[in-house]
C-alpha positions as CSV (number, residue, x, y, z in Angstrom):
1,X,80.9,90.8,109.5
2,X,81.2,93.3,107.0
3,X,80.3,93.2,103.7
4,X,81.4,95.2,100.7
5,X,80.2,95.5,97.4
6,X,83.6,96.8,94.9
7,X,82.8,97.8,90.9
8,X,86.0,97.5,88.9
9,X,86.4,98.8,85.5
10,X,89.3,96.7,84.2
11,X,91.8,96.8,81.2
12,X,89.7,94.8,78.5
13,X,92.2,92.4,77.3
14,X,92.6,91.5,81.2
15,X,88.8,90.9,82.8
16,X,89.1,87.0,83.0
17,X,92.4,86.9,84.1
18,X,91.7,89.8,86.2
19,X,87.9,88.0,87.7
20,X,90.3,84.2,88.5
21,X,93.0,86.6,90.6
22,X,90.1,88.2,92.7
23,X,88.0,84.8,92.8
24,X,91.1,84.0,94.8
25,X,91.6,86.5,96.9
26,X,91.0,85.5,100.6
27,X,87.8,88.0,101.7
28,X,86.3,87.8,98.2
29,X,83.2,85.8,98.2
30,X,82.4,85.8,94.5
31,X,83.2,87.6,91.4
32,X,80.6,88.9,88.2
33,X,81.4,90.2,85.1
34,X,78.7,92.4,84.2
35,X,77.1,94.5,81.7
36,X,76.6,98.9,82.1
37,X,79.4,100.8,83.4
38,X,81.9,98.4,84.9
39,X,83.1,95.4,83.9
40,X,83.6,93.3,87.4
41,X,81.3,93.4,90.5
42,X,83.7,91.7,93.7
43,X,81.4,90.4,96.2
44,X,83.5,91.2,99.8
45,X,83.1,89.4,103.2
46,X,85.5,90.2,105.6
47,X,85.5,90.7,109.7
48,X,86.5,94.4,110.4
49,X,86.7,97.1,108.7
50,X,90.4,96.9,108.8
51,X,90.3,93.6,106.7
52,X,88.2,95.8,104.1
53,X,91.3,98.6,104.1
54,X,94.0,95.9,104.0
55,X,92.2,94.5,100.7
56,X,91.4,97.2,99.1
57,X,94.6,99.5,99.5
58,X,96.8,96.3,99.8
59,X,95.9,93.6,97.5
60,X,94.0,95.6,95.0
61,X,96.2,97.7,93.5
62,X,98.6,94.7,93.1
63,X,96.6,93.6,90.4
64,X,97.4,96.6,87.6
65,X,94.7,95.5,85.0
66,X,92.2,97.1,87.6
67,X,91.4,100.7,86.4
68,X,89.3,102.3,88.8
69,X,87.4,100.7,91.9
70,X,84.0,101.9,93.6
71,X,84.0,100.6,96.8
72,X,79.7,100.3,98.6
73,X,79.7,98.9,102.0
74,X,76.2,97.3,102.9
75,X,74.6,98.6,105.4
76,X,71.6,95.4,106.1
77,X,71.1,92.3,103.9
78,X,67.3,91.9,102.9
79,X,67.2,88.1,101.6
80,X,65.4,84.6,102.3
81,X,68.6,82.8,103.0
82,X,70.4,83.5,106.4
83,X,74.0,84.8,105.2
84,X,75.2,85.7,108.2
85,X,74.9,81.5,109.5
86,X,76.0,80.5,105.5
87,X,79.4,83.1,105.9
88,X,80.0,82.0,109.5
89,X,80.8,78.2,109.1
90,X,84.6,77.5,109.8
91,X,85.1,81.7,110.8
């Protein structure tokens, strides 16, 4: 499984309308707006690598209230719950 982590600076008239597009998008786990220097943090959870690409370059720049994207793959997930066997159920 990979897992991304994508920053989005987003047109402000357009972040919760922008957050309930992505929140549906199949791949995107969850969706924060946050405080600092962007205004949405996407939570990604894909496959391959190739599902990463297809969202990214595909069904992100569909959505033309998104400004500017940073795009963080993780590497390892340090955390008391077992994601991996949370993520996996019905994959």
């Amino acid at each position: 499984m990979v897992t991304a982590i994508i920053l989005m600076n987003v047109e402000r008239s357009k972040i919760n309308e922008t957050a309930e597009k992505l929140a549906e998008t199949e791949g995107i786990s969850e969706v924060y707006s946050v405080s600092g220097n962007y205004d949405l943090v996407a939570i990604v959870r894909v496959r391959a690598n190739e599902d990463l690409s297809e969202l990214v370059t595909n069904h992100l720049l569909k959505i033309s209230a998104i400004l500017k994207t940073e795009t963080m793959l993780a590497f390892k997930a340090f955390s008391r719950h077992d994601l991996d066997t949370m993520f996996s159920i019905g994959l």
